[in-house]
ZAMARGU-4260 file (C-alpha; in steps of 0.2 Angstrom, whole numbers, plus 5000, padded with zeros to 4 digits):
<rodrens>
0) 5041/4971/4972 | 5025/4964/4966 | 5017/4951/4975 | 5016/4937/4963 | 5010/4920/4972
5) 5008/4910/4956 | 5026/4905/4961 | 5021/4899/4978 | 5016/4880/4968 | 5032/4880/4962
10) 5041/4881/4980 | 5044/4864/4986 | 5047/4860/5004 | 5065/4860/5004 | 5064/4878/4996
15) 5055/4883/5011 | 5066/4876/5022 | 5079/4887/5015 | 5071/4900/5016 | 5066/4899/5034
20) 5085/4894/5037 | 5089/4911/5030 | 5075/4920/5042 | 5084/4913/5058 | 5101/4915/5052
25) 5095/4934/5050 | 5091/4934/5070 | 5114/4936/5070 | 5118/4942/5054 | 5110/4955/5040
30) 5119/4944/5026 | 5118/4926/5032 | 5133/4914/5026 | 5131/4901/5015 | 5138/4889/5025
35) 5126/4894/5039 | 5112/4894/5030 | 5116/4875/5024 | 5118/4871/5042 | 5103/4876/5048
40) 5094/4870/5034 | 5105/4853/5033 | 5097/4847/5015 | 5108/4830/5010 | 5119/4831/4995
45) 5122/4848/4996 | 5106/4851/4990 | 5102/4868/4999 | 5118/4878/4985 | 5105/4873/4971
50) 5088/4878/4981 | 5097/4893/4984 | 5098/4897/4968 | 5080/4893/4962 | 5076/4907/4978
55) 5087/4917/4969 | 5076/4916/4953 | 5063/4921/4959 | 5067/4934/4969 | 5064/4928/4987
60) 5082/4931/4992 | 5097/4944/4987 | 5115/4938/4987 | 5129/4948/4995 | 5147/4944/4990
65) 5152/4961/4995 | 5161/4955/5012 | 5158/4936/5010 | 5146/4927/5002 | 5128/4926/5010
70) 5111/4928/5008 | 5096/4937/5017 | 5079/4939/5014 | 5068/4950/5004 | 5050/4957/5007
75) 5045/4944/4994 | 5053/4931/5003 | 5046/4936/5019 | 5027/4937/5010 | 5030/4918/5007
80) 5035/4914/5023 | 5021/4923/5030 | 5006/4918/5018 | 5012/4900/5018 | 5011/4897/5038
85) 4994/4907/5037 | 4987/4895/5023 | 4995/4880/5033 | 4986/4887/5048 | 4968/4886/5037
90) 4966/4903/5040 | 4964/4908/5021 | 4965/4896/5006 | 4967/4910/4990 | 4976/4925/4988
95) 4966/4937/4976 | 4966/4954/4970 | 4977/4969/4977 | 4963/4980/4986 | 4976/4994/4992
100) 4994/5002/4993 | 4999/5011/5010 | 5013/5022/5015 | 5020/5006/5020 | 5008/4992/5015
105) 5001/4981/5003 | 4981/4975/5005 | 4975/4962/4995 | 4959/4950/4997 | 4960/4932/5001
110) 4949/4922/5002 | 4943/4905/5016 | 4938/4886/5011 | 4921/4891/5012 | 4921/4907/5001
115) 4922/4922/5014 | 4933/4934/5009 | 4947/4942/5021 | 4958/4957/5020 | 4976/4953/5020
120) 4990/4968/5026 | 5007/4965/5023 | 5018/4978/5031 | 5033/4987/5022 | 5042/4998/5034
125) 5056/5008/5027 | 5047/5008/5008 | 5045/5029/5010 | 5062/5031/5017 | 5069/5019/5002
130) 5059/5029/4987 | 5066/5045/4996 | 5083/5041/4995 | 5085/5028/4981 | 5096/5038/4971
135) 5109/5038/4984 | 5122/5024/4983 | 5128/5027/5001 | 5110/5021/5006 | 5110/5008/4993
140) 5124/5001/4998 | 5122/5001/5020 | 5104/4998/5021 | 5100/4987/5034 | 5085/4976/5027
145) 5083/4964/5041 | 5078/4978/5053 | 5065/4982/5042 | 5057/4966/5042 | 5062/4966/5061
150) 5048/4984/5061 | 5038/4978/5049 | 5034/4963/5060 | 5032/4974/5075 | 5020/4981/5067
155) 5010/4969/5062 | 5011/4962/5081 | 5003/4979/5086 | 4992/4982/5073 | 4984/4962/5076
160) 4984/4966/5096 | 4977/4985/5096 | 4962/4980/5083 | 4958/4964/5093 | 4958/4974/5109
165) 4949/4990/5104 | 4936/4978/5092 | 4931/4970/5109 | 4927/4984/5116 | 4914/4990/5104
170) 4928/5001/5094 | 4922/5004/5075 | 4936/4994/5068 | 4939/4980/5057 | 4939/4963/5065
175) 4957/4954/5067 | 4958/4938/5061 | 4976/4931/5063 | 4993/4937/5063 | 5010/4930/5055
180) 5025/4938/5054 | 5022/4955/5046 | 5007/4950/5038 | 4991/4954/5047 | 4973/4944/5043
185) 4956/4955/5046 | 4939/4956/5041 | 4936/4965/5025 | 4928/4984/5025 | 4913/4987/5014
190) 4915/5006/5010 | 4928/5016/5005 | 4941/5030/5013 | 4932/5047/5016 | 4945/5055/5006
195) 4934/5048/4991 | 4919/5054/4998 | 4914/5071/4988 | 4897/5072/4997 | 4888/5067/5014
200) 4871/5065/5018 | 4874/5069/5038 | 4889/5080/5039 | 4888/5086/5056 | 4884/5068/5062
205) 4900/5061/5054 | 4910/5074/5062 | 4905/5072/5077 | 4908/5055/5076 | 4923/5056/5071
210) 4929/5067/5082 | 4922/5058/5096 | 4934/5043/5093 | 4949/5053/5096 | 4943/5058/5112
215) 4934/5039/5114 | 4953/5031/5109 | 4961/5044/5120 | 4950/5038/5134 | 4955/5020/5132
220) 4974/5027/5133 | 4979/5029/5116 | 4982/5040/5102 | 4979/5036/5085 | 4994/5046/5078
225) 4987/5044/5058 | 4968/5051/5059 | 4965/5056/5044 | 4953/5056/5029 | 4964/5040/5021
230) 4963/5030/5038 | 4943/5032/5042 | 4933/5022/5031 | 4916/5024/5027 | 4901/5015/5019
235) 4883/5019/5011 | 4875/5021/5028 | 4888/5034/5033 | 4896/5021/5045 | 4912/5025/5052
240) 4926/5012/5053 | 4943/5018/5057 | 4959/5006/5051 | 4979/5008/5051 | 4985/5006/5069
245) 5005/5003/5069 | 5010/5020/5075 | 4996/5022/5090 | 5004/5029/5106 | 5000/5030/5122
250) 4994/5047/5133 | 5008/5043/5142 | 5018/5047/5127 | 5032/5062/5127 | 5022/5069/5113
255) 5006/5062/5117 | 4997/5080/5116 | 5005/5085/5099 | 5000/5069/5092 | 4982/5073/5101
260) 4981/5090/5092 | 4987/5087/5076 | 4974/5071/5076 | 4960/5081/5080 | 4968/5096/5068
265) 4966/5084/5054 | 4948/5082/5056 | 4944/5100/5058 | 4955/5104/5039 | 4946/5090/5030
270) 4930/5095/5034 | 4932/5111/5030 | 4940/5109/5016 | 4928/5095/5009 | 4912/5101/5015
275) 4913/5118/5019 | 4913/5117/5036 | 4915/5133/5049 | 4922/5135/5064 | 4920/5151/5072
280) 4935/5162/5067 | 4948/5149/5065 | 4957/5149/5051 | 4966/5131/5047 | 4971/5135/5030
285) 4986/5142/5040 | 5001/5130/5045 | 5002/5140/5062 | 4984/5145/5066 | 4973/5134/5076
290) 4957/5146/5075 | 4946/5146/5091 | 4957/5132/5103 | 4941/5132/5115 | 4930/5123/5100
295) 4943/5108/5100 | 4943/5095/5110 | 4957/5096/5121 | 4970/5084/5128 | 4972/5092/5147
300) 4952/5089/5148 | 4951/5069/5143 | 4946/5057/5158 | 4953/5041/5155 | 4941/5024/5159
305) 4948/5012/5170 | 4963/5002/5162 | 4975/5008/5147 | 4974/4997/5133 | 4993/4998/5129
310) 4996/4991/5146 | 4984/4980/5144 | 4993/4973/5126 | 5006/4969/5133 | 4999/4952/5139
315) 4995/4951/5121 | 5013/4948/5117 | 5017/4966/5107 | 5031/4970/5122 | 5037/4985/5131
320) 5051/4985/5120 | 5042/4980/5104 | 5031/4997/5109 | 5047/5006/5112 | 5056/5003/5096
325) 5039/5007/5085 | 5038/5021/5095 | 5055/5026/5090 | 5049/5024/5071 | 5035/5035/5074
330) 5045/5049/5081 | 5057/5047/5066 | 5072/5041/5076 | 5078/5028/5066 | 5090/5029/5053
335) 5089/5028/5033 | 5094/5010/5034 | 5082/5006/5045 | 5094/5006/5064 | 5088/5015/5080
340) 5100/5028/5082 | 5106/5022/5099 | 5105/5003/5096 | 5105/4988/5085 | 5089/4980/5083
345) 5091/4960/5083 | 5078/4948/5070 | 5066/4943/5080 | 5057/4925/5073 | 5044/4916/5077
</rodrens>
């Protein structure tokens, strides 16, 4: 659904008091009753049946009379909820062009007061498994959209706390400004995705750095899990910055090594692929073949610094259990309608 904030002047703040009545009646339910939602909202003269409906209008909320009637939120919804705290907090004043579309995000720029221009990331978990399977009605019909925004804001929690962290340790990454909800501020990147890039002055020197911040990340405790040419950024100077952060995992991770090689596999492809690289025999066009193992850098061999940063982040407020259920997502054990396959997520809000 298109972001469209003209409609933000239009909200008054009875509407957002509805709406954030239906975000904490979501922390019980996945359709929140109407009589709840006028509870928690308590608007006089009945006043929250028509807010409701102005919601309705523009798309913030969806209406389920399937089992009883009720209400719950939508990713629009949610954006509101989310850029209207942040713009309340001073953090940005103007929301301007979309600058990017994810996997599972939308990137626009925003803009300060005083002119500065900011990126903004509003995370969409579930978008990829929902285009998948849109054409099935069981899925249509079962989805549980109130643990994809539960995700999505886990994942902007993580994303906010790993970039501060590995950004004040010298970490080529964009500079983390605030965080609301599933919706994460940061300072905007001047260059583009390698994927773009058809040439390179340095070659050698930007795989070298590139690799190296696998090895660097894996140092600090952590694995990237997406290291690839749409998640390292790169400007005129042939400067590295690396971005998207939600799925990192630590070495201490079941799968930590696989997601080590296949990070470190990525790089090797690209530039092989891209710029004629060679590597001594391997032959990575091949699903199965790693080439010459002894070129790569290898998990077994890295020496970790003192302190891991996902330890550390916890302090941060992104949980053990926060880092458990993305981890979950990561490894692809959650459900088409967005459920753990074990447990029951519950909303949690701010």
């Amino acid at each position: 659904m298109k972001l469209d904030v003209n409609a933000l002047r239009y909200l008054s703040k009875d509407d957002f008091r509805v709406l954030t009545a239906v975000e904490m009646g979501m922390r019980n339910h996945e359709i929140v009753p109407s009589e709840l939602i006028d509870r928690i909202a308590s608007l006089k003269h009945g006043g929250t049946y028509k807010v409701l409906k102005n919601l309705l209008k523009y798309k913030l909320l969806h209406h389920d009379s399937s089992k009883y009637d009720g209400f719950r939120l939508t990713y629009l919804g949610y954006d509101f909820l989310a850029i209207k705290a942040l713009v309340n907090r001073g953090v940005f004043a103007a929301v301007g062009r979309q600058i990017g579309v994810g996997k599972e995000s939308d990137i626009f720029e925003v803009a300060t007061e005083d002119g500065a221009v900011l990126a903004m990331k509003l995370h969409r978990l579930g978008r990829v498994s929902f285009r998948a399977v849109k054409s099935k009605r069981d899925y249509l019909r079962h989805r549980s959209s109130y643990n994809w925004l539960y995700l999505s804001r886990l994942a902007a929690l993580k994303e906010f706390a790993f970039m501060k962290a590995l950004d004040e340790r010298g970490f080529p990454v964009p500079r983390a400004v605030d965080c609301n909800r599933h919706c994460v501020i940061m300072s905007l990147i001047q260059g583009y995705p390698l994927v773009q890039v058809k040439q390179l002055q340095n070659p050698d020197t930007v795989f070298e750095t590139v690799l190296g911040l696998i090895v660097r990340l894996a140092e600090h405790g952590l694995i990237h899990c997406d290291f690839n040419e749409f998640n390292i950024m790169i400007d005129d100077d042939e400067k590295i910055t690396v971005i998207d952060f939600p799925q990192m995992v630590s070495v201490s991770h079941r799968n930590a090594k696989m997601y080590f090689d296949r990070d470190v596999r990525c790089v090797y492809k690209f530039f092989r692929k891209r710029f004629n690289f060679s590597f001594d025999g391997s032959d990575l066009e091949k699903e199965n073949d790693d080439g010459d193992e002894s070129l790569w850098p290898r998990f077994s061999d890295i020496e970790t610094v003192s302190g891991f940063l996902d330890n550390e982040l916890e302090a941060s407020g992104f949980t053990r259990k926060g880092q458990n259920d993305m981890e979950k997502y990561v490894d692809g054990d959650v459900g088409e309608n967005g459920e753990h396959n074990n447990e029951t997520l519950n909303l949690d809000v701010e």
